[in-house]
C-alpha positions as CSV (number, residue, x, y, z in Angstrom):
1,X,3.0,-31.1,16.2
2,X,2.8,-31.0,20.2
3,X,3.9,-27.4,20.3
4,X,1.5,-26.5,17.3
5,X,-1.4,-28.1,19.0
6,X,-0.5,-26.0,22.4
7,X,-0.2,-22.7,20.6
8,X,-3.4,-22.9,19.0
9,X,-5.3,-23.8,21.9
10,X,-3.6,-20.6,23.7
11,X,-4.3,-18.5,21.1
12,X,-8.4,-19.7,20.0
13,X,-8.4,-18.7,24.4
14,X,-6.8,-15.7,23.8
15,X,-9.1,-15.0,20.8
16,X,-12.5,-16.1,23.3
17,X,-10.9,-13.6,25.7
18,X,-11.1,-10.5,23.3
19,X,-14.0,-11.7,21.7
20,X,-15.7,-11.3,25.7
21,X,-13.9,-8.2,26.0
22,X,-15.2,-6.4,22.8
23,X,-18.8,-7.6,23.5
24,X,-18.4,-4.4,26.0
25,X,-17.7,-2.0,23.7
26,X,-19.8,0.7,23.1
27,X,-23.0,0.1,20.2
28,X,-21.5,3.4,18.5
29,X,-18.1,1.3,17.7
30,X,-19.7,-1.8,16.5
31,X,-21.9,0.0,14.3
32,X,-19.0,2.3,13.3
33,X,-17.2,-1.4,12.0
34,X,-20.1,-2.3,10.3
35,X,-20.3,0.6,8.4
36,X,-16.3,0.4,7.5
37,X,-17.0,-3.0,6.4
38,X,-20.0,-2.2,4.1
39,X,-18.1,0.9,2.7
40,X,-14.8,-1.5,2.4
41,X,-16.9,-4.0,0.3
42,X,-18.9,-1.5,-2.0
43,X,-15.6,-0.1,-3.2
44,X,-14.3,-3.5,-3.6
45,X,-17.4,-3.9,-5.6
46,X,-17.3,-0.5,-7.7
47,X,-13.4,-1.5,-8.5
48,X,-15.0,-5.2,-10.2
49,X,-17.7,-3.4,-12.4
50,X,-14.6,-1.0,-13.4
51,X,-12.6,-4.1,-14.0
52,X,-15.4,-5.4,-16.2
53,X,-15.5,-2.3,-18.1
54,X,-12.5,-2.0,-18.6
55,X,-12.2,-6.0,-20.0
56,X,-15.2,-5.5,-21.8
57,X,-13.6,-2.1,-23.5
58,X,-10.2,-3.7,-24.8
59,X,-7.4,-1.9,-25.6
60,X,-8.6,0.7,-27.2
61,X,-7.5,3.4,-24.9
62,X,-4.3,3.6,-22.7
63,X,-5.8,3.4,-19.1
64,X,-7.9,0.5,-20.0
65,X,-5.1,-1.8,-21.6
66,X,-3.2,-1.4,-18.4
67,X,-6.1,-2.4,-16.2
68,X,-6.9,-5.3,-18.9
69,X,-3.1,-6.5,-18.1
70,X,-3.3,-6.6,-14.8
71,X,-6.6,-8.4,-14.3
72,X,-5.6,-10.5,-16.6
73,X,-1.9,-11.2,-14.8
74,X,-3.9,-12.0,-11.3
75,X,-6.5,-14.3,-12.7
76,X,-5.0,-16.6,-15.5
77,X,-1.6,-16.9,-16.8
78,X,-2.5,-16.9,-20.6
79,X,-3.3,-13.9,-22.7
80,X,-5.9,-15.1,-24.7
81,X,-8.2,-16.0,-21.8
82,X,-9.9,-12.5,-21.5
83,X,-13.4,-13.6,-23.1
84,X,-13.2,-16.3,-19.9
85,X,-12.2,-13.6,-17.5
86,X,-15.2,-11.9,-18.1
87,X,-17.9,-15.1,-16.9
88,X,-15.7,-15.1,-13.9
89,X,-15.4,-11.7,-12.7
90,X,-19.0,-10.7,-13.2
91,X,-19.9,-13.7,-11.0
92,X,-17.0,-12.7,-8.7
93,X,-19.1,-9.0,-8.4
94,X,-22.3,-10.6,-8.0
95,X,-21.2,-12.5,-5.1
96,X,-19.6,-9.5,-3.5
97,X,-23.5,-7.3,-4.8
98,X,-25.3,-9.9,-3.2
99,X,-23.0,-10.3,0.9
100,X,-23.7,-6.4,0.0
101,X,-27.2,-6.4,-0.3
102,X,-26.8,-8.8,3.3
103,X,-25.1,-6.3,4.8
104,X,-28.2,-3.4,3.7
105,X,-31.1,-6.0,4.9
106,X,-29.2,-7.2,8.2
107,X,-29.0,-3.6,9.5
108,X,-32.4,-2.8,8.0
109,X,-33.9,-5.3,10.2
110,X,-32.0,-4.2,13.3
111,X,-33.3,-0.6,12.5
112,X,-37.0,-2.5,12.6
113,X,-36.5,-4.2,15.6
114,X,-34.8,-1.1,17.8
115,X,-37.9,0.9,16.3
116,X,-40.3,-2.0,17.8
117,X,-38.3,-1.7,21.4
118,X,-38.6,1.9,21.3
119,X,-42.8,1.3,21.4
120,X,-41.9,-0.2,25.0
121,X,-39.5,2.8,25.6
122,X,-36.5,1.8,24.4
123,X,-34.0,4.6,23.5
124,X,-34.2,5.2,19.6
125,X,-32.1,6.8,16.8
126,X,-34.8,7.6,14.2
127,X,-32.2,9.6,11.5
128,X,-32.9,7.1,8.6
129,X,-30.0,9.2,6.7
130,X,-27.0,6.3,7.0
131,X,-29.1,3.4,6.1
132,X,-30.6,5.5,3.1
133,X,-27.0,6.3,1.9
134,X,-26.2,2.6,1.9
135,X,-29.2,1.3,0.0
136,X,-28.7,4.2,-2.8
137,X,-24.8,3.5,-3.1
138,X,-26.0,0.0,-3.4
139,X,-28.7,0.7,-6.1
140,X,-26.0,3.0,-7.7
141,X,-23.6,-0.4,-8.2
142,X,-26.4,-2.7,-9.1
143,X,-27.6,-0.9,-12.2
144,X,-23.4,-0.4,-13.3
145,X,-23.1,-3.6,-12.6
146,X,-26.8,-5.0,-14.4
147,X,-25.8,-2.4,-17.3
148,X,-22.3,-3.9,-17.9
149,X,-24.1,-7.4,-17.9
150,X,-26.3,-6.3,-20.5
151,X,-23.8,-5.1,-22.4
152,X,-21.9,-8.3,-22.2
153,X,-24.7,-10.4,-22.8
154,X,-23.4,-12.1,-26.3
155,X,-20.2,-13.3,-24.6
156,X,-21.8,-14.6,-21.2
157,X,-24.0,-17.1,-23.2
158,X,-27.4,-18.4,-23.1
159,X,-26.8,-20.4,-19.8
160,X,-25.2,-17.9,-18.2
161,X,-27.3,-14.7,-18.3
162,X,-30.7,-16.0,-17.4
163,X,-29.3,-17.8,-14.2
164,X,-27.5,-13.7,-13.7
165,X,-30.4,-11.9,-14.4
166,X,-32.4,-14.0,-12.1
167,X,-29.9,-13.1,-9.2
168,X,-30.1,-9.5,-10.2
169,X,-34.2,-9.5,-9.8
170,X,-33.6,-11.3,-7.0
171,X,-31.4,-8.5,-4.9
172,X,-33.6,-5.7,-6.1
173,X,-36.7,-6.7,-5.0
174,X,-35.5,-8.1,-1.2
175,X,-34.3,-4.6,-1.3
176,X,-37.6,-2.9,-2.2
177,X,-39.1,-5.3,0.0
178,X,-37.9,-4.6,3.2
């Protein structure tokens, strides 16, 4: 437990270390990390609204059986527990729409704030073009994702789909807002 302790106090150093060394990296490499990461976590989040399609639509086709099976193989060990997978991975893909919509609002409000320094001559970047592609991918995945809600409504319940819809009203309009 002695050794353990040692190596983990070395290694959270080590981590401080790079942690003051990467501070000094250029702004164009952090931001290009940023936008890996958003881009990383809207096709995690287009590969859940395909997942819930493809729950939603059964086996009736080839492609979608396979994907059924597999989602069902990761998340519960009992065949029969599809019409619970459903609750669970739509609220798994609203999480991920909502640290999504985070993301969009965290780097609008750095765009407003370099735009305010730039008043006090500040140097600015005024192409609008990469944040406008992130909130319309974004917009894209909300409505898949509100339409396969909809069309899942009956199975979510009464309890359920007010408490989602009221999360989905709540991302659009911080995003229209700002």
């Amino acid at each position: 437990l002695r050794l353990v302790t040692v190596l983990k106090a070395i290694l959270e150093g080590e981590k401080a270390a790079v942690m003051k060394r990467d501070r000094h990296l250029p702004l164009s490499f952090h931001r290009r990390q940023e936008e890996l990461k958003f881009s990383l976590g809207l096709q995690r989040l287009q590969h859940r609204v395909r997942e819930i399609q493809a729950l939603r639509d059964g086996p009736a086709d080839g492609d979608g059986a396979g994907l059924r099976v597999s989602a069902g193989a990761l998340r519960s060990p009992t065949a029969g527990a599809a019409p619970q997978e459903l609750p669970t991975l739509i609220l798994e893909a609203m999480k991920e729409l909502e640290v999504a919509k985070q993301q969009v609002l965290k780097r609008i409000q750095i765009w407003k704030r370099q735009q305010q320094l730039a008043g006090n001559g500040a140097l600015f970047e005024e192409n609008l073009a990469p944040l406008q592609k992130r909130c319309e991918s974004l917009v894209e995945v909300y409505f898949q994702l509100h339409q396969q809600v909809m069309a899942a409504s009956t199975e979510l319940g009464a309890e359920l789909l007010p408490r989602l819809l009221e999360r989905f009203n709540e991302v659009l309009s911080s995003l229209v807002k700002r």
